[in-house]
C-alpha positions as CSV (number, residue, x, y, z in Angstrom):
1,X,-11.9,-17.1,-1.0
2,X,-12.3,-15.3,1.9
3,X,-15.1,-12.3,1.3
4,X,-14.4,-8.9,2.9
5,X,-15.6,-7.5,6.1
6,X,-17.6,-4.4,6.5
7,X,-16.1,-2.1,8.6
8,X,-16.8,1.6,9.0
9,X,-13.6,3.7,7.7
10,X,-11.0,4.8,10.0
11,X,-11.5,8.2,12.1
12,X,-9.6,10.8,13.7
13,X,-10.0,11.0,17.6
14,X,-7.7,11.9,20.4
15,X,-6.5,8.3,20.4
16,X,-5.8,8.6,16.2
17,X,-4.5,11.3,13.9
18,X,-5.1,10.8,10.2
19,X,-3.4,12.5,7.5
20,X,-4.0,13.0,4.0
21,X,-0.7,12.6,1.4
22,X,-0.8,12.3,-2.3
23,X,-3.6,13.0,-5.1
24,X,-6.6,13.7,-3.6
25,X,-9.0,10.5,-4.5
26,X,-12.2,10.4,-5.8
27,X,-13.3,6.7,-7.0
28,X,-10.7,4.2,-6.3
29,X,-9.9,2.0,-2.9
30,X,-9.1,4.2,-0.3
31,X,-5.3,3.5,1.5
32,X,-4.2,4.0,4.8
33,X,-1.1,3.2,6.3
34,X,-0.1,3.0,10.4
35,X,3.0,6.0,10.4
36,X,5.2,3.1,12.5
37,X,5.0,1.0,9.8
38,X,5.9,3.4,6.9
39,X,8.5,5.1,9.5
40,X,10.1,1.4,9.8
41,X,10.2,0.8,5.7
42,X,11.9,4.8,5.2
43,X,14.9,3.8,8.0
44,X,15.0,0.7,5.8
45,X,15.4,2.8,2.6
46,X,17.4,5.0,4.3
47,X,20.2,2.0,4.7
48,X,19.5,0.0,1.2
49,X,17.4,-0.7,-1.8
50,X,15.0,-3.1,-1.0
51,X,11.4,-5.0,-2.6
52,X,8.6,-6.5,0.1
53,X,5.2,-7.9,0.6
54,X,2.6,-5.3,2.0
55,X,0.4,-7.4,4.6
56,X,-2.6,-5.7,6.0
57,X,-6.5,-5.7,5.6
58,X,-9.4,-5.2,3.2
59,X,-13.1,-4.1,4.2
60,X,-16.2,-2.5,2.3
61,X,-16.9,0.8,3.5
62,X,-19.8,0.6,6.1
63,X,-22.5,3.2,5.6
64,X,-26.0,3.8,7.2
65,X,-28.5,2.2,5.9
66,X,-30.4,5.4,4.8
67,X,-27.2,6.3,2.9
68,X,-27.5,6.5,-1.2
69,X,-25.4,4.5,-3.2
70,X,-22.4,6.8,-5.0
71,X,-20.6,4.6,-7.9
72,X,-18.3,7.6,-7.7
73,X,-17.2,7.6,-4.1
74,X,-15.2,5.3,-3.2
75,X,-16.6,1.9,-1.9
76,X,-13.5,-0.3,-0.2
77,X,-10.3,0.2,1.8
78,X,-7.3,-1.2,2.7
79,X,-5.1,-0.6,5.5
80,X,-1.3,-1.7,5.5
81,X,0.3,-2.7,9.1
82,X,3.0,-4.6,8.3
83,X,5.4,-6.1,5.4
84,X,7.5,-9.1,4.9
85,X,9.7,-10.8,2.7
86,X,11.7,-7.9,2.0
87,X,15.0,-8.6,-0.1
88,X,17.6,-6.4,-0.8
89,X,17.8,-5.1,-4.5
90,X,16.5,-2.3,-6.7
91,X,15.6,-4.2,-9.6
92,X,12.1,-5.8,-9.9
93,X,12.9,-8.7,-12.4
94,X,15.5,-9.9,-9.1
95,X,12.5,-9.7,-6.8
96,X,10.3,-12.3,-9.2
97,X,13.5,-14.6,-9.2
98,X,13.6,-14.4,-5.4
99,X,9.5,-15.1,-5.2
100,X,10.2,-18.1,-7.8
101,X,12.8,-19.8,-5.4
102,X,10.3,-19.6,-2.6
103,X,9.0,-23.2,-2.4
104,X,6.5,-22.1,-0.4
105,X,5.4,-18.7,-2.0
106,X,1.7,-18.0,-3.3
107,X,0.4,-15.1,-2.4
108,X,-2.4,-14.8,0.4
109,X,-5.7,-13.8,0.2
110,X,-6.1,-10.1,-1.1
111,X,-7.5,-9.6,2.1
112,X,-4.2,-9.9,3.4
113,X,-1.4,-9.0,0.9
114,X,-1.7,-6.0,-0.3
115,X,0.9,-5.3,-2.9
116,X,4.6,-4.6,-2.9
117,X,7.0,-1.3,-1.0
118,X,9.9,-0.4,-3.3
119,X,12.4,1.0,-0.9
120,X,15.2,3.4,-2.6
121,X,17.4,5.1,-1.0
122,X,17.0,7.9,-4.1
123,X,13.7,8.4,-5.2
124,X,12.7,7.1,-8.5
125,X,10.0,7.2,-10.6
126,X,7.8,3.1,-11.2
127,X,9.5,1.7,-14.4
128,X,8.3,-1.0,-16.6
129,X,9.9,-4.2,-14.6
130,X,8.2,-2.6,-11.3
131,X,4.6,-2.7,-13.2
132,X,5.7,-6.2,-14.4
133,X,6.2,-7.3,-11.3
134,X,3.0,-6.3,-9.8
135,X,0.8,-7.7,-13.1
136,X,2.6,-10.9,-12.2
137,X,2.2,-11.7,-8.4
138,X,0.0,-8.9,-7.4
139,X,-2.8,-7.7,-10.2
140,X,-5.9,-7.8,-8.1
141,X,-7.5,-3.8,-8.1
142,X,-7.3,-3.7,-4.2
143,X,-3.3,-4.1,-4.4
144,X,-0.9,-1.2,-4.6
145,X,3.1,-0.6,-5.2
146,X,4.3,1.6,-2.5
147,X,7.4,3.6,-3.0
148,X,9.2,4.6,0.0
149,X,12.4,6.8,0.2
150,X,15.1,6.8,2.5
151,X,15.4,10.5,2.4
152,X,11.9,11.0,4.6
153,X,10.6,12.4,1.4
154,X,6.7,11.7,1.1
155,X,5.6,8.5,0.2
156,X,3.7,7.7,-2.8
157,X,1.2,4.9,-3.9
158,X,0.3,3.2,-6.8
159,X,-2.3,1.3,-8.2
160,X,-2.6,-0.7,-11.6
161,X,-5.7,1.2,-13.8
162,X,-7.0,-1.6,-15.9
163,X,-7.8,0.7,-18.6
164,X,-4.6,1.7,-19.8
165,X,-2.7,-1.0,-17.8
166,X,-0.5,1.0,-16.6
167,X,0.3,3.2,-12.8
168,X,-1.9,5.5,-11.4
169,X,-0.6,7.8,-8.6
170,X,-3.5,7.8,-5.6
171,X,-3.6,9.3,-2.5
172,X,-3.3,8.2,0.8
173,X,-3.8,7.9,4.1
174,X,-1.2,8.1,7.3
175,X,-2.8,6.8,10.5
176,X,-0.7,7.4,13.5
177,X,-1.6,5.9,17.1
178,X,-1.7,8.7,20.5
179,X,1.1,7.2,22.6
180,X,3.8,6.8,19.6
181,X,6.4,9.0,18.6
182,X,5.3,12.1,15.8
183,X,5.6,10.6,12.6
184,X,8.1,12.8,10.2
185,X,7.4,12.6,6.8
């Protein structure tokens, strides 16, 4: 298994803008997603129904040494910066028949895949084959559904709560790179 790195949490400067979307968070792994990436999976909504693979990175929060220990603040991160095998339908029980015929399908590292983007052209609340789906393939507590709309409407992320096993909205976070094109939500 490969262990996380520790990395201090992204920043805004003038080379990075960071934006908050969502639920404000208070305890739970912290998101953040590169605005060219999410901008590429809403054009993709925007033309059809889709399900993919969330690839990015996981890292403990660094803090100073000198810092006190909060069980209530969050303690990880993830950031999202790219996708892949994404496969056009709406329906999650279709996407675990397309992961099944993969030969070579197992999913990576957590470190690495992060959870799944449901791309809809009309937004539309999780149902109970999309949490299926992710108990299945993608049930570690770092990974997240991520439901994108074709319509430019916001964004919004899931994650599994073990208590009542069932989807919790969080917030996130849109980085977007100095250099790139304003990212239109």
């Amino acid at each position: 298994m490969n262990y996380p790195n520790i990395k201090s949490l992204p920043a805004a400067t003038n080379e990075i803008q960071i934006t908050p979307y969502g639920p404000k968070c208070r305890y739970h792994t912290l998101v953040y997603l590169y605005a060219d990436v999410l901008e590429e999976l809403q054009f993709s909504a925007h033309e059809r129904d889709a399900i993919g693979i969330l690839l990015g990175s996981y890292a403990i929060i660094k803090r100073p040494p000198d810092h006190p220990m909060q069980l209530t603040a969050p303690q990880d991160f993830i950031e999202i910066k790219a996708f892949r095998d994404v496969y056009p339908t709406a329906d999650a029980m279709d996407y675990a028949n397309y992961l099944r015929k993969q030969r070579d399908f197992k999913p990576d590292e957590p470190s690495t895949t992060l959870g799944l983007v449901f791309m809809q052209q009309k937004p539309e609340p999780p149902n109970l084959e999309d949490l299926l789906l992710m108990r299945t393939y993608f049930s570690t507590p770092i990974q997240i559904s991520l439901f994108v709309c074709g319509d430019h409407s916001p964004a919004h992320v899931y994650m599994l709560d073990d208590v009542s096993e069932s989807f919790a909205e969080i917030g996130y976070q849109v980085i977007h790179l100095s250099g790139t094109k304003p990212f239109n939500c």
